[in-house]
C-alpha positions in Angstrom: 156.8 95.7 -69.0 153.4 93.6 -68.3 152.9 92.7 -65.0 153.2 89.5 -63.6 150.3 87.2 -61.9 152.5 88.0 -58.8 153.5 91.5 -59.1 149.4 92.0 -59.6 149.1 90.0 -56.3 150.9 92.8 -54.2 150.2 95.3 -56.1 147.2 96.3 -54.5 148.6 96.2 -50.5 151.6 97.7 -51.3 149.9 100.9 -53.2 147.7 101.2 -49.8 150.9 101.1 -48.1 152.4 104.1 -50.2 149.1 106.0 -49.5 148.7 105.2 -45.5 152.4 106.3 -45.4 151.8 110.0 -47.4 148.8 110.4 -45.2 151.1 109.8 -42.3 152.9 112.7 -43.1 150.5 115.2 -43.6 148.6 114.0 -40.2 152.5 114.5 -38.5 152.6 117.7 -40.4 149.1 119.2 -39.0 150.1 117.9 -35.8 153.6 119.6 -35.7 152.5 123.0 -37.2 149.0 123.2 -34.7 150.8 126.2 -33.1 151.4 128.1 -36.5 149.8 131.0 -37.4 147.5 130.6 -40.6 148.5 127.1 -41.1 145.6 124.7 -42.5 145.0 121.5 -41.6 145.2 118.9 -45.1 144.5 115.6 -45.3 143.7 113.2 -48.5 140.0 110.8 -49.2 142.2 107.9 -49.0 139.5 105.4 -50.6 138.9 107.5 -52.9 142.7 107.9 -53.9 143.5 104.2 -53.3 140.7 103.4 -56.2 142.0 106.0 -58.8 145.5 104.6 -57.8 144.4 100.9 -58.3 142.8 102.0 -61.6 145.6 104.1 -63.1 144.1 107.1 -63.7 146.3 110.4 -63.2 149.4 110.5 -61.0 152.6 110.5 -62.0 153.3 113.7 -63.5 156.0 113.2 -67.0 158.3 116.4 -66.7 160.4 117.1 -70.2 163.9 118.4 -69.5 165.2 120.5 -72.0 168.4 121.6 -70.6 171.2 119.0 -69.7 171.2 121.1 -66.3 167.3 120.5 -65.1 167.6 118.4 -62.7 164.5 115.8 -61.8 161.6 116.8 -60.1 161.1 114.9 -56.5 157.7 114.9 -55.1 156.8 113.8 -51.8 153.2 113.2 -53.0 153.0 109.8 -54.5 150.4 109.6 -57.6 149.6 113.2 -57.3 147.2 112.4 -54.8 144.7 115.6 -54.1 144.8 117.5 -51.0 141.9 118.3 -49.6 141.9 121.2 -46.4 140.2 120.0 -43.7 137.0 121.5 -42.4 137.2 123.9 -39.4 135.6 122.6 -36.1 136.7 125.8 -34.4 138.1 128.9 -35.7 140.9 129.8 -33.7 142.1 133.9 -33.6 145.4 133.2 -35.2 143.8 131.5 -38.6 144.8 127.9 -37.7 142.4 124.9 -38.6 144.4 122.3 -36.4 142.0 119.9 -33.8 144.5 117.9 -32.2 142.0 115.7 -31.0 140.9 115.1 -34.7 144.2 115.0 -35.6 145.5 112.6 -32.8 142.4 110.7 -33.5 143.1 110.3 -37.2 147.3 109.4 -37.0 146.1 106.9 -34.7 143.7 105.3 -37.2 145.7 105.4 -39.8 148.8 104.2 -37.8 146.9 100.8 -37.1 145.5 100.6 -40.5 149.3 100.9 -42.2 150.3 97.9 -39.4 147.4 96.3 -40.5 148.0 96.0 -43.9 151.9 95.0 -43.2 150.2 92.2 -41.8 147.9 91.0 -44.3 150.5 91.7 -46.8 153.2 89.2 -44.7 150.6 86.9 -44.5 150.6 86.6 -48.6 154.4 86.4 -48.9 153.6 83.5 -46.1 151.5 81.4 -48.0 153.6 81.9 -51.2 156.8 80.7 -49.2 154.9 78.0 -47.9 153.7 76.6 -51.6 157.0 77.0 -52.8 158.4 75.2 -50.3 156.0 72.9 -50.0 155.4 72.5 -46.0 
């Protein structure tokens, strides 16, 4: 199916709104594990994944079933984004990269950013509504 004018309008706020909301769980995963033994801190170049998403390239992995039984595969990673470990500030003696500070630092930043983009993408539907209508 070819995209419309208006499906290409959204398109583009509404994959940085799939992205912001995967990086939202790995930040609230690091945060939730910074206790765990050997756990390392992962987070995603989200420019950099927001541009191969916006330009198609990779992602969505086709899986062939070739038993009536397979059931579908379910990722929680949208477009196969690419996890990157994040570098260690401060070793810690149980093998855990976690900084809450960074962490805390970067949920917040990214927690504004997704409202942001909300808004700038309610803002569109907005001034579509208002054409439409006419007032």
């Amino acid at each position: 199916m070819t995209p419309t004018k208006l499906d290409q309008q959204f398109d583009f706020q509404t994959q940085a709104l799939k992205l912001r909301g995967y990086r939202q769980q790995l930040l609230a995963s690091n945060i939730a594990n910074a206790d765990t033994p050997n756990y390392k801190a992962v987070d995603i170049d989200f420019a950099q994944e927001l541009k191969r998403v916006v330009n198609k390239q990779g992602g969505d992995l086709n899986l062939s079933a070739t038993n009536s039984h397979h059931l579908q595969a379910v990722s929680g990673n949208p477009y196969g984004a690419t996890i990157l470990y994040r570098a260690v500030s401060q070793p810690s003696i149980d093998g855990n990269t976690v900084n809450m500070d960074i962490e805390r630092g970067q949920f917040a930043e990214n927690a504004l950013r997704y409202e942001s983009t909300i808004r700038v993408l309610s803002g569109q539907f907005k001034t579509l509504m208002t054409a439409i209508k006419g007032t």
